[in-house]
C-alpha angles and dihedrals in degrees: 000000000000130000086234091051092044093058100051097046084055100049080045087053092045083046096052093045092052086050092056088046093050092050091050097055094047089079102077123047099238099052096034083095097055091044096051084059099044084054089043091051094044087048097050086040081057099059108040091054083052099054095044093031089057091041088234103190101184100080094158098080086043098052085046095050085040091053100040084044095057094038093057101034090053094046086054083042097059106028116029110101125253090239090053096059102102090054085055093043086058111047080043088060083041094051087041080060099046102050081048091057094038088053087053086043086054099045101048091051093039077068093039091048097051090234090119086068082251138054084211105109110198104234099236093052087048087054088053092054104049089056088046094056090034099057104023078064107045085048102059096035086053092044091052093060088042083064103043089050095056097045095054097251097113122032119272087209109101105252110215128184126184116279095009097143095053096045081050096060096042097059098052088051089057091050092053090053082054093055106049084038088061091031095059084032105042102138113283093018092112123009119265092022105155104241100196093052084049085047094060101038082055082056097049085048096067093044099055091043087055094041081051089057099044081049097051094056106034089080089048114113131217098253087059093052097102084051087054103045091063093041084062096045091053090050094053092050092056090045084059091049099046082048084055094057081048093058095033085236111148093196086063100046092054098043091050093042082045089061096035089058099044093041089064103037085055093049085046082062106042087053094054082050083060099037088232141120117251074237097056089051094050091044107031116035124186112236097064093136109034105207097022106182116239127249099276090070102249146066113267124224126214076258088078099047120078090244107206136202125223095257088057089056094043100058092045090054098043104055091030107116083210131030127185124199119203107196115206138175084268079064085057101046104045077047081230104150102100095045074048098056091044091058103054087046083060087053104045091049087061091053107268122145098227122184130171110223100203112197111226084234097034100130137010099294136033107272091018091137102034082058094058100037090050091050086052095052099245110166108250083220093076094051112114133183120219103251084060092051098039106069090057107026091111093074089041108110100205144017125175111207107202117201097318124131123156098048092050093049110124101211089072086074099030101024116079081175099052113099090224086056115134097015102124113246142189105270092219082141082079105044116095101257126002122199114193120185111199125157081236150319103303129134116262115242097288092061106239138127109251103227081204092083105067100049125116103246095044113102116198124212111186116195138079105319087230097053087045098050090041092059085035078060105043084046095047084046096057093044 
């Protein structure tokens, strides 16, 4: 072997090692920084012992994508909001899947093309083609709809037709016939083949795999966002790896297999959170009927809520022995959770046992409300999940729920009709007095009333949630 390839093999094994630690490290709050950098490092290391490794020669294309690249990932950096991440996160999983696709595109027409010195395509680099177009596209085409989705351009609601499952699986069907087709016919396979017809075949095929993404997320509905996020991300780390298996590159065989892995552990996850089957959420999909009337019969009017005033909160709190926040996406986007955080400090100093109870699909995004909280210095220590709040929540005072909706529904618990039914929920109905703070009545993403609402020990407080918590402060200050 030579000394060139060597060294490169060696700086991919060190890469692929710091990938691994990083990762690791991603899983707690106060080494999630460390381990952002340690990923970062492995993944610079990566591509310069590529580019020397490979001898590239044409720098120029690859300075103009580094510096474009930089320019707009700082910009997003530093100036996309908190409560628009998961609309990053997901154009960032679109645009992985992309770059994945566009490396199988390249490949197949650097051998149609006779580039590769021969139109034979070795089976196992064609399969690998194939996966890497079928899923880069499918990818991209589905991240874009998530996005959509979670910016407000296309609607959040699922959007079902008659017959959509079959003409789903039909169509996949169709794209796998494609691709054993292409794989057994790709030019120069077998004498004579006909390399403009397989050309364009290689070209429907893209087309139909992103028409199939686009398919698969358009009847999700918003509650499942945070499943699909992750499914997305899972997908775009299997569209690098079978990229990977394209270019012959370990590093990014095992980075890709390294995402694809965690990706699905993490929707895994999010589904048991749910207490429902990956299946369930892709065929399924809450927010069918958006504005479903609650079980009463009727829709109900602020006149049938108890509407509070800050003063009122603020006594409760204060002399509460035990106080439980529910963070929710209202509590992103009011950019609330420092004056939140000031807040429960106050508290705490007067002797009130606080914890913040974070729902694994609170947001739009897994680890929505970890992240805000975090940013905010909340110790991880008075993090809860759900299952550690619920068993003793009726002899909790307090809970403030801010901004969250869905997870605190409860129909999930009472009503087998209800499309939220059977996803698991904080329990803060039980719980002695409940304050939520919402900007109105609305329906939470899923669509759906919140019979919580309407209970008489639920206070409502209407208004931004950081206008709200800051009066809450100056009132608890003067108590």
């Amino acid at each position: 072997m030579e000394t060139r390839v060597l060294i490169m093999q060696l700086a991919y094994l060190v890469s692929a090692v710091l990938f691994i630690l990083g990762l690791k490290r991603l899983s707690h709050p106060d080494t999630a920084r460390g381990g952002n950098r340690l990923a970062a490092i492995g993944m610079l290391l990566a591509i310069v012992a590529t580019l020397v490794g490979e001898q590239i020669l044409t720098w120029q294309w690859i300075i103009g994508g580094l510096l474009i690249g930089s320019v707009v990932g700082g910009f997003m950096a530093r100036f996309v909001k908190m409560t628009a991440m998961p609309q990053m996160v997901g154009l960032f999983n679109g645009f992985g899947g992309l770059a994945s696709g566009l490396v199988a595109a390249a490949e197949y027409l650097r051998y149609s093309m006779g580039v590769a010195g021969t139109a034979e395509v070795p089976v196992d680099a064609s399969i690998s083609i194939m996966l890497g177009t079928l899923i880069g596209a499918v990818t991209f085409s589905g991240s874009l709809i998530a996005f959509g989705k979670l910016q407000g351009i296309v609607t959040e609601k699922a959007v079902r037709y008659p017959a959509q499952q079959f003409l789903n699986a039909l169509l996949f069907l169709g794209i796998l016939a494609v691709m054993a087709y292409l794989t057994v016919m790709t030019p120069g396979a077998i004498a004579g083949a006909d390399t403009s017809t397989v050309n364009i075949m290689y070209y429907a095929l893209w087309g139909a795999a992103m028409l199939l993404g686009v398919l698969l997320v358009i009847p999700i509905g918003g509650a499942d966002m945070p499943v699909v996020v992750s499914l997305l991300n899972s997908y775009s780390g299997l569209a690098a790896s079978a990229a990977g298996f394209v270019l012959n590159n370990n590093v990014l065989i095992i980075s890709g297999a390294l995402v694809g892995a965690s990706g699905l552990i993490l929707t895994r996850i999010m589904c048991k959170a749910m207490n429902r089957s990956l299946a369930n959420v892709i065929f399924g999909s809450f927010g069918q009927v958006a504005g479903k009337e609650l079980v009463k019969g009727e829709k109900r009017t602020m006149a049938d809520v108890n509407d509070v005033q800050a003063d009122d909160v603020a006594m409760l709190l204060a002399y509460a022995k035990q106080v439980v926040v529910v963070p929710g996406y209202g509590l992103a986007v009011a950019q609330a959770q420092h004056k939140l955080r000031e807040l429960c400090d106050n508290l705490e100093s007067r002797g009130v046992s606080v914890k913040y109870v974070v729902h694994p699909v609170a947001g739009r995004m897994p680890g929505h409300m970890n992240v805000l909280l975090a940013e905010a210095n909340v110790p991880y220590n008075q993090l809860y999940e759900p299952e550690d709040v619920n068993p003793d929540i009726a002899n909790v005072d307090a809970c403030l729920v801010v901004g969250a909706n869905d997870v605190v529904n409860p129909a999930a618990r009472d009503e087998p009709a209800s499309d939220l039914y059977g996803m698991p929920i904080i329990e803060v109905d039980r719980a002695k007095h409940t304050v939520v703070m919402k900007r109105s009545l609305n329906p939470g993403f899923a669509g759906l009333d919140n019979e919580l609402f309407y209970l008489r020990n639920t206070m409502m407080l209407f208004g931004d949630a950081a206008d709200s918590i800051g009066r809450i402060l100056e009132e608890v200050k003067q108590l």
